[in-house]
Every structure is written in structure tokens, then in C-alpha cells.
C-alpha positions as CSV (number, residue, x, y, z in Angstrom):
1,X,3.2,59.1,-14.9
2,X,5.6,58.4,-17.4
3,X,7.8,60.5,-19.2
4,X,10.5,60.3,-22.0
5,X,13.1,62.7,-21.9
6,X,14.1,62.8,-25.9
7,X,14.3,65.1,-29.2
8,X,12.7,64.9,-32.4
9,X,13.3,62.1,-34.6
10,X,12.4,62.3,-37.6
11,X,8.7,63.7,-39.7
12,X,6.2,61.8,-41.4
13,X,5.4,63.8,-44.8
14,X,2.7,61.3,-45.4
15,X,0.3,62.4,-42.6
16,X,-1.9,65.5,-43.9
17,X,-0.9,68.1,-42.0
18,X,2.7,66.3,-41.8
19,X,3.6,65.3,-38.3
20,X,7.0,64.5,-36.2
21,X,7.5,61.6,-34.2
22,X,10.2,61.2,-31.2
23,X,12.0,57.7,-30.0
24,X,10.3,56.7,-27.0
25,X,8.9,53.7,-25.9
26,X,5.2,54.5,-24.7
27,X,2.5,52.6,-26.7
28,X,-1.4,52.2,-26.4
29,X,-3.1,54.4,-23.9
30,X,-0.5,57.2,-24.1
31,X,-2.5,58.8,-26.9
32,X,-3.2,62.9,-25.8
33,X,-0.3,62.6,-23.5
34,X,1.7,66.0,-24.5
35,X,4.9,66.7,-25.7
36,X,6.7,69.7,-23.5
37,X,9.8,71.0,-24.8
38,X,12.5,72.7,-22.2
39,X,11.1,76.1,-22.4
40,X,7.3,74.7,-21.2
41,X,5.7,74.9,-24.3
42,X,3.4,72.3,-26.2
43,X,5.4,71.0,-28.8
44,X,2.7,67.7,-30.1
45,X,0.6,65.3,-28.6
46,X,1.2,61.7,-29.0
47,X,-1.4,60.4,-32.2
48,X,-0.6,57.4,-33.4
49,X,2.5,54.9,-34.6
50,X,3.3,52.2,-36.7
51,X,3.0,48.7,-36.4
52,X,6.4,48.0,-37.9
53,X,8.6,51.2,-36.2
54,X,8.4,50.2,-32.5
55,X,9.1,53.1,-29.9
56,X,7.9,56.0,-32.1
57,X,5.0,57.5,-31.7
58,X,3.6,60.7,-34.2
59,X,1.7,63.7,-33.2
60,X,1.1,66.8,-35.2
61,X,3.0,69.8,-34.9
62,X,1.5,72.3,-32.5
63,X,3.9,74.8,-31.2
64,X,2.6,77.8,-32.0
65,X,-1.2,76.5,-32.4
66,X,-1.2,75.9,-28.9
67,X,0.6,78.7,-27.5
68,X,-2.2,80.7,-29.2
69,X,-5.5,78.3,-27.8
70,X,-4.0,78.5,-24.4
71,X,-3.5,82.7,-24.4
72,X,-7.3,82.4,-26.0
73,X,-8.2,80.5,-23.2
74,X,-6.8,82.2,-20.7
75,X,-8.4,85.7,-21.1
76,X,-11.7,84.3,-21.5
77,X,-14.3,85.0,-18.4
């Protein structure tokens, strides 16, 4: 397992729905790997990149999309 402990670093407003990307070197086969901010919670998953900005990977913003799929989950049978 890897893991890079880093903050945001900057958004890409070009993706539709825009997403954030953080510095950190993991590349191919890290995609679905999750983001987990201090508190626990899902913050992104990693997406995608770009070619010419190495070490940043892009996922879409999920805090409070997740939080709600996981209590979902949870109380179903």
C-alpha cells in the first residue's frame, strides 16, 4: 500500500463537474485509490492526470456525496 500524506493543490475547472488534484507521485494503477482527509472522510478518488503535470493526479470532489452513499449503505438490510 502506498500512501501520500499531502493537501490540495490546486482544481481543474475544465473537467465537468470540476475536480481537485493533490501533489503526489502515484501514477497508473492507482486509479479508485481514495483520498481520506484527517477527520476519516472521503475527500476524492484518484481519476486521472496529465501527461505534461507529473505527480498530480485529479479526482472529483466527493466529500459530502460520499458521506451520504456510505450512511445509505449502511442502513440498508
Amino acid at each position: 500500500m502506498r500512501v501520500c500524506d499531502t493537501g490540495w493543490f490546486r482544481d481543474d475547472s475544465s473537467a465537468r463537474p470540476a475536480t481537485m488534484g493533490v501533489s503526489c507521485a502515484m501514477t497508473g494503477g492507482s486509479s479508485g485509490g481514495s483520498w481520506v482527509t484527517s477527520t476519516g472522510a472521503v475527500a476524492s478518488v484518484v481519476s486521472y492526470g496529465y501527461q505534461g503535470l507529473k505527480n498530480v493526479p485529479f479526482g472529483p470532489h466527493q466529500e459530502g456525496e460520499a458521506q451520504q452513499l456510505y450512511n445509505q449503505a449502511r442502513s440498508s438490510p
